[in-house]
N, C-alpha and C positions, 0 to 999 in steps of 0.2 A: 470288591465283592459286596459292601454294605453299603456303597454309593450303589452299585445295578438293582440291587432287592428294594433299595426305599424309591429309583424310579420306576420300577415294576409296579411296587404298589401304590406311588402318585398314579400310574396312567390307569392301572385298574380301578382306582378310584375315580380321577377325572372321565372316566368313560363312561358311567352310570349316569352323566351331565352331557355327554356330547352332542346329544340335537337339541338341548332346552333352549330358548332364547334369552339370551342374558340382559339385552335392552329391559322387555319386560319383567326381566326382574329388579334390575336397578331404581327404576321407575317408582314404583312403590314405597322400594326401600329410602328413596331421599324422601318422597313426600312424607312417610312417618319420620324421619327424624326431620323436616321442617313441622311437622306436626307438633313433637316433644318440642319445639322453639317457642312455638306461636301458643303453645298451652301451657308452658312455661309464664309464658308473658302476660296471660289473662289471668294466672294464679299469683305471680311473684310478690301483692302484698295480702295476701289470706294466709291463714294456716297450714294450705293444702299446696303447696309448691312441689309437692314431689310425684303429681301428677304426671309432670313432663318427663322426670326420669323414669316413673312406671312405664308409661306410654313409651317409651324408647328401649327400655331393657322389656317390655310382651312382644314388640316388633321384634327385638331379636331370636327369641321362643319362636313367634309365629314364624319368620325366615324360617329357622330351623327347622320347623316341622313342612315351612311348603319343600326346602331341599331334598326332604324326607320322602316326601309324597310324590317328585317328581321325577323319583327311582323306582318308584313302584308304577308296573303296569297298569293302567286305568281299567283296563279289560276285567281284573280280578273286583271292581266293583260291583260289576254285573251276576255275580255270584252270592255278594253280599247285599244288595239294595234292597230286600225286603227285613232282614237285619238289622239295619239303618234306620229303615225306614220306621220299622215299630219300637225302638230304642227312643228315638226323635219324640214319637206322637207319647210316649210312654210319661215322657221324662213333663212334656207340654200337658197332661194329665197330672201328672205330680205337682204343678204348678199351680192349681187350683184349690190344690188339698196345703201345699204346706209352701209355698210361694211366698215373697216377701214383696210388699207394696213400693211402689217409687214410681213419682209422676203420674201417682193418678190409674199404674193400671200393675195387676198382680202378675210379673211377667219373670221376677228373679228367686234360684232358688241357690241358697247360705251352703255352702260346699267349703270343709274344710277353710272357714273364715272368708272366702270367697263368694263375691257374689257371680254367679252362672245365668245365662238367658239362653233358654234352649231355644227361643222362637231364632233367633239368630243361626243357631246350627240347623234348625228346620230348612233355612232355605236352600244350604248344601243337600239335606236329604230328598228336599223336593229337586232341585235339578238334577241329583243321578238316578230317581227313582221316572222321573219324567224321563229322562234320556234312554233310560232302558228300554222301560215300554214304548218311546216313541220308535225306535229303532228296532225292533221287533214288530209294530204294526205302525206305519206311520197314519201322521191327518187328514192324507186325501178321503179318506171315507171317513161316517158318523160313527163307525163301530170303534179307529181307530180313535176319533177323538174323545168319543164317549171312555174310552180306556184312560185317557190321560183326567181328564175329570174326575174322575173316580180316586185316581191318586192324590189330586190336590186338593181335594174337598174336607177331607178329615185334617190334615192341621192346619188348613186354613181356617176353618170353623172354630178350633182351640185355640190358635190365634188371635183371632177377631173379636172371641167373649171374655178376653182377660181384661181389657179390651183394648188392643193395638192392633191401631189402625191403619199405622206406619207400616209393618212388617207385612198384613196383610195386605195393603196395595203393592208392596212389593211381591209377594206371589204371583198375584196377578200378573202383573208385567213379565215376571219370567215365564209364567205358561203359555201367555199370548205371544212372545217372541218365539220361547220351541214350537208351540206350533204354527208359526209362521213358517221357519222353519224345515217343519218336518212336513212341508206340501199342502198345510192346512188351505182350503180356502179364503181369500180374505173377506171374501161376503157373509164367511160364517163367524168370522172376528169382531166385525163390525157387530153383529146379531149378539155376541155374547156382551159386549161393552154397552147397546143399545136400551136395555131397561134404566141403566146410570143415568143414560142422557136423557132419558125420557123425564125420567125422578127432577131433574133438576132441571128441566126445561117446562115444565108443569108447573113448579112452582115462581117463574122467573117470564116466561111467554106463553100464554095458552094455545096461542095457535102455533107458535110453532114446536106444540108437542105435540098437535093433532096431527103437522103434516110430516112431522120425524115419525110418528107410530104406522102413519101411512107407505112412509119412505122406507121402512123395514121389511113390510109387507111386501113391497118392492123386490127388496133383495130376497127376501124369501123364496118368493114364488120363481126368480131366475136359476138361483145354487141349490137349493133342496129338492128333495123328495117329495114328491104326494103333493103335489101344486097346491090346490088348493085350503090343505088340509095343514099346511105348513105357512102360507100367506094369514092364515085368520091365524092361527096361536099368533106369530111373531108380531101380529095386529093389535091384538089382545093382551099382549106380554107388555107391550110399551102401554097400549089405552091405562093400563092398571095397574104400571110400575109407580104412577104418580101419589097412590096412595099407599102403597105398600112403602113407598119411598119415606112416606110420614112412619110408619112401623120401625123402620131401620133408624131415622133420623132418633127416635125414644129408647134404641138401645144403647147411645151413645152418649156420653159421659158429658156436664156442661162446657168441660174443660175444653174438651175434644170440637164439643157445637160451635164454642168460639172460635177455635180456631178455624175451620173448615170455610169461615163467616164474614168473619173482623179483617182478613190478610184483604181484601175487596174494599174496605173501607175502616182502617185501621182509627180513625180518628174520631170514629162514635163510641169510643170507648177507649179514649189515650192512657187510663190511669190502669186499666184491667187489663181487658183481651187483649188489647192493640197495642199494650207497651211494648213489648217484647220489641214487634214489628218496627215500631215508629224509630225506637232505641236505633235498632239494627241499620236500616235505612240513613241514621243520622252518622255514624260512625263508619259504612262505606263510605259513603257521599264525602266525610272528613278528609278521606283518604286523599282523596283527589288524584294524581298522576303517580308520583314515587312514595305517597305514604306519609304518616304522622312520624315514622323508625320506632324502632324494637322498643316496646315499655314509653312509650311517648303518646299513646292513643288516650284521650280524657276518655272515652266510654270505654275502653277495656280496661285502664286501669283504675277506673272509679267503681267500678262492677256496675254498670247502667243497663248491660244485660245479662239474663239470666243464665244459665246454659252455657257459657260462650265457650266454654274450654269443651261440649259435647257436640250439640245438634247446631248450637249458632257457631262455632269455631271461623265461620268465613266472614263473617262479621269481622272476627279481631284480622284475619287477614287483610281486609281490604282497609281498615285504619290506618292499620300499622303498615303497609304492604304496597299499599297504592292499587290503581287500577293496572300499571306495570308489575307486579307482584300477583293480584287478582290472575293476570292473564297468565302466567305464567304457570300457576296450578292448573287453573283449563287446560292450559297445553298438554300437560303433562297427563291432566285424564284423558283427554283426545288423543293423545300416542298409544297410549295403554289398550282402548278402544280399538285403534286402528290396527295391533300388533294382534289382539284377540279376534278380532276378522281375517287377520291372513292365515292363523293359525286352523282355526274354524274351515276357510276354503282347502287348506291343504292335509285337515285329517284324513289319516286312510281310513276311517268306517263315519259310520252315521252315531252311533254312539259316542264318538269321542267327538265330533262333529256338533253335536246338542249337547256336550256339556259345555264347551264352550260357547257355545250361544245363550246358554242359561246364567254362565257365570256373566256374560257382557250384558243381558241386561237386566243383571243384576245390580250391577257397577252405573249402569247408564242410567237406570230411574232414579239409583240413590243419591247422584250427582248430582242431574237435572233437578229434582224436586228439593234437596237441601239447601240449592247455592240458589232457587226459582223462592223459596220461603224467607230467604237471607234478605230478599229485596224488593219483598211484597210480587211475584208472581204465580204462590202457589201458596196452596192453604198449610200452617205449621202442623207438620205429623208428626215431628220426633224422627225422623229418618237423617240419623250418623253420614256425615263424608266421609267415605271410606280409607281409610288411613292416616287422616288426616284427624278426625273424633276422637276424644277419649274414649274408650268402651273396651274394656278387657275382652266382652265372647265377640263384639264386631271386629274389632282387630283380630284375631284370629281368625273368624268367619273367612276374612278377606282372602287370608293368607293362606289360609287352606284351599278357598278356591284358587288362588294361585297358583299352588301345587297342580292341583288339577289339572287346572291348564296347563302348564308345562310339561306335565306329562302326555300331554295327549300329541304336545311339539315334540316332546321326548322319544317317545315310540312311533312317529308317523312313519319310518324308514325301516327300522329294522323287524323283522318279523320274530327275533328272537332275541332275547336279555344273555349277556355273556359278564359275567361279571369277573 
């Protein structure tokens, strides 16, 4: 009798699990604890060694709370997402009043001895606030897109004047993937990304920011409304992004100029901006095929670079790790990717459909741009590898969109929860 009741309540329990994909969660869960290894290793002679067992026992919290999350219907977020959403911007407000400094930008706030980064929770709140509205009006028209705009604007802008710049180009990338997505245009993609290119093509080739403002106008006058009325703005938006481009460039911090700057030519400034860079690059390259092995790398365990246990962590991987080791983490966020695509084709609605595409490229610009700065091809934002970074609210972040996701694999079949 007490053997049938305790498998009764195993199968009732394992059934609140029976569609999630367990690949994608495993996935994860070794990179953080190869994570707690390799940050172990870049701390093992400072003070701060217990880094890595932090980072390995929040990974177990965060599991916990993604197995949490992907028992519960995703559908009940749609009920909640404007709750969330002014919780998020609330909190990204309190951040300005009583926020605590680090790196240059006022982004954490002191919670029971804990340091919190709501911009990090912001971006779960922007992908189920985007997924709602997109899936209620999607992007084939201006009025639908104009809706998702609307949502992203407000903690993007709180974001961006703490001032991280990291988290806000992450916004970006997820709005432009949902509404890629959600039947957006891609002519009108180009057009929103199009003023960037102008700004920095003004300052770098003048003529070819004449004929990119001209090439807009282009796309304009084919995907919009109102021909001509829409070719001259989109003309005019680029002609005069190049000095508004100087406007934007002054709100940004010198730290931040260097880096956006120096990653291009790291070696006009080896002692300042471009250490970081040149360090990092020296200690891949160290790696060569199978690695310096665990605690063997001279620039991680000399501390040569800054960060290595945060935003550089792949740095100490590719030392110690080799470019065999290096690929093997790729791998592993390319499986993750590719399991978050099949899940994404096979949601049964459009809203569980765009949170998975919010949470992938989510994961996909944080990847690309962290491990692209690791190696001089992308400017140093401060943007976390996801599982793999020390970061108490980005580890979570992760994990909770994980849940997410799993949920959305979780309920794609049944139309009703039996517990």
């Amino acid at each position: 009798m007490f053997v049938t009741d305790v498998q009764k309540r195993w199968r009732s329990l394992a059934a609140g699990w029976q569609g999630v994909d367990w690949v994608l969660f495993a996935l994860p869960v070794a990179l953080t604890i190869f994570g707690a290894i390799v940050i172990y290793s870049t701390q093992r002679h400072t003070d701060t060694v217990a880094y890595g067992f932090n980072h390995v026992t929040l990974g177990a919290v965060g599991l916990g709370l993604a197995l949490w999350v992907a028992r519960i219907r995703y559908e009940t977020l749609i009920s909640w997402q404007w709750i969330i959403y002014a919780l998020v911007n609330l909190l990204l407000v309190a951040v300005m009043f009583i926020g605590t400094v680090g790196g240059g930008a006022q982004s954490w706030i002191a919670i029971g001895g804990f340091y919190v980064q709501p911009s990090e929770f912001a971006k779960l709140s922007v992908i189920i606030t985007l997924a709602a509205t997109l899936s209620c009006r999607d992007a084939s028209s201006l009025w639908g897109v104009a809706g998702a705009m609307m949502v992203i604007v407000l903690p993007w802008a709180l974001v961006f004047i703490q001032p991280d710049l990291g988290t806000s180009l992450v916004f970006g990338a997820i709005t432009l993937a949902m509404l890629y997505w959600a039947n957006c245009n891609p002519g009108w993609l180009v057009l929103f990304v199009s003023p960037l290119v102008a700004a920095i093509l003004f300052h770098l080739v003048l003529p070819s920011w004449l004929v990119w403002s001209l090439g807009m106008g282009l796309i304009a006058w084919f995907t919009l409304p109102w021909r001509w009325f829409s070719t001259v703005l989109a003309t005019a938006v680029n002609l005069v992004a190049g000095k508004l481009g100087d406007v934007v460039w002054n709100l940004l911090q010198d730290y931040q100029k260097d880096r956006l700057v120096l990653f291009l030519d790291p070696d006009k400034d080896p002692l300042g901006g471009g250490y970081q860079l040149i360090q990092s690059r020296i200690a891949i390259g160290s790696g060569k095929i199978w690695g310096q092995g665990l605690g063997q790398g001279a620039q991680t365990q000399l501390n040569f670079i800054p960060e290595q246990h945060t935003d550089f962590i792949f740095s100490a991987v590719g030392e110690e790790w080799g470019f065999v080791g290096s690929m093997v983490v790729i791998l592993a966020y390319w499986l993750i990717c590719y399991r978050l695509v099949i899940i994404a084709q096979n949601a049964k609605d459009d809203f569980g459909s765009l949170l998975v595409i919010g949470v992938l490229a989510m994961i996909v610009f944080q990847v690309v741009v962290n491990i692209g700065m690791t190696i001089g091809l992308a400017p140093i934002t401060g943007i976390p590898l996801p599982w793999l970074s020390y970061g108490r609210s980005a580890l979570l972040t992760n994990f909770i969109a994980l849940g997410l996701v799993e949920s959305v694999a979780n309920f794609r079949h049944r139309l009703k929860f039996t517990d």
